[in-house]
C-alpha positions, 0 to 999 in steps of 0.5 A: 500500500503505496503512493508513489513511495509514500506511506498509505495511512489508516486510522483506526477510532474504534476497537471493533477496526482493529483486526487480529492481524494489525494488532499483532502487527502494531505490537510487534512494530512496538516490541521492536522499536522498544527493544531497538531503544526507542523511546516509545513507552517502556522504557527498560528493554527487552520486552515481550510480545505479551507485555506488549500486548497489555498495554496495547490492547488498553489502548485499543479498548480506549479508542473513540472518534472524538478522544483517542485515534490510532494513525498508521502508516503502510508501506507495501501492506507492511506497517511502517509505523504508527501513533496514537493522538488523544483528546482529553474530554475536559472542557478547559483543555478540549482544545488540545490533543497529546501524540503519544507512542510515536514509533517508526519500525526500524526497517523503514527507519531513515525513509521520512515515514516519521515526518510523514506520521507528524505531518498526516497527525497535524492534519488529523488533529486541525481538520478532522477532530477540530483541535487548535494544539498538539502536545507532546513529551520527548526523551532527552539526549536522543535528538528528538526535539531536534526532529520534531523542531523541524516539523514546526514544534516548538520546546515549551519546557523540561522536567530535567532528569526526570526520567531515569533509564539507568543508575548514572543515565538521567534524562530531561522529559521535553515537552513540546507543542504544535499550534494547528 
């Protein structure tokens, strides 16, 4: 699935969309990307299939039009990568969404489908679910405000050290935002 080169994306808004053969795919696109180091929700590899599959299917279960999407992009009816943007339902911050979980599998790394992952999302966010700002949080010391400063999101803030990956490997939490 295909567009000269581009990735074809797909939205999933509801659990019932999710067939048994793309969650497997999206949780072993999750597993690897985790287990490669990427900063995409556990942050101790190795993970397993299984401890994956928990999170993910919480996620699933959450899915609705108006508060919580999926976009995946296909490359070759392969999944290439994937993000999950969520609406909080409180009126002082309906507004605005979070991306979370942003993750590109690590044989497509390098051929612009994060940057397309982003771009399609900015889209999603302003023309199909009415929000004005994106919201996200990175993991310091990888480059990642670096890649998503390119795309037009702006450091608003760090947690310094907030997270700690190892004893001696602290890292700021970098929040970022997107106006739409």
């Amino acid at each position: 699935m295909t567009r000269d080169g581009f990735p074809v994306f797909l939205q999933i808004m509801d659990g019932q969309e999710m067939s048994p053969g793309l969650r497997r795919e999206l949780i072993e696109c999750w597993v690897t990307v985790t287990n490669a180091g990427g900063a995409a929700g556990f942050p101790f590899p190795p993970v397993t299939f299984d401890e994956v599959a928990m999170v993910a299917d919480q996620l699933i279960a959450s899915l609705d039009p108006e508060r919580s999407r999926f976009l995946l992009a296909h490359v070759d009816e392969t999944l290439a990568g994937w993000l999950n943007v969520r609406r909080n339902v409180d009126p002082l911050i309906a507004h605005w969404g979070t991306v979370h979980h942003v993750q590109t599998h690590t044989n497509f790394r390098s051929r612009g489908i994060g940057a397309a992952l982003m771009r399609q999302v900015r889209h999603v966010a302003r023309e199909e679910m009415g929000l004005e700002q994106l919201h996200l949080a990175a993991r310091g010391g990888v480059g990642l405000e670096d890649f998503y400063g390119q795309l037009g999101w702006k450091e608003i803030g760090r947690w310094p050290n907030a997270l700690r990956l190892a004893p001696g490997d602290d890292r700021d939490e970098i929040l970022m935002v997107l106006e739409l």
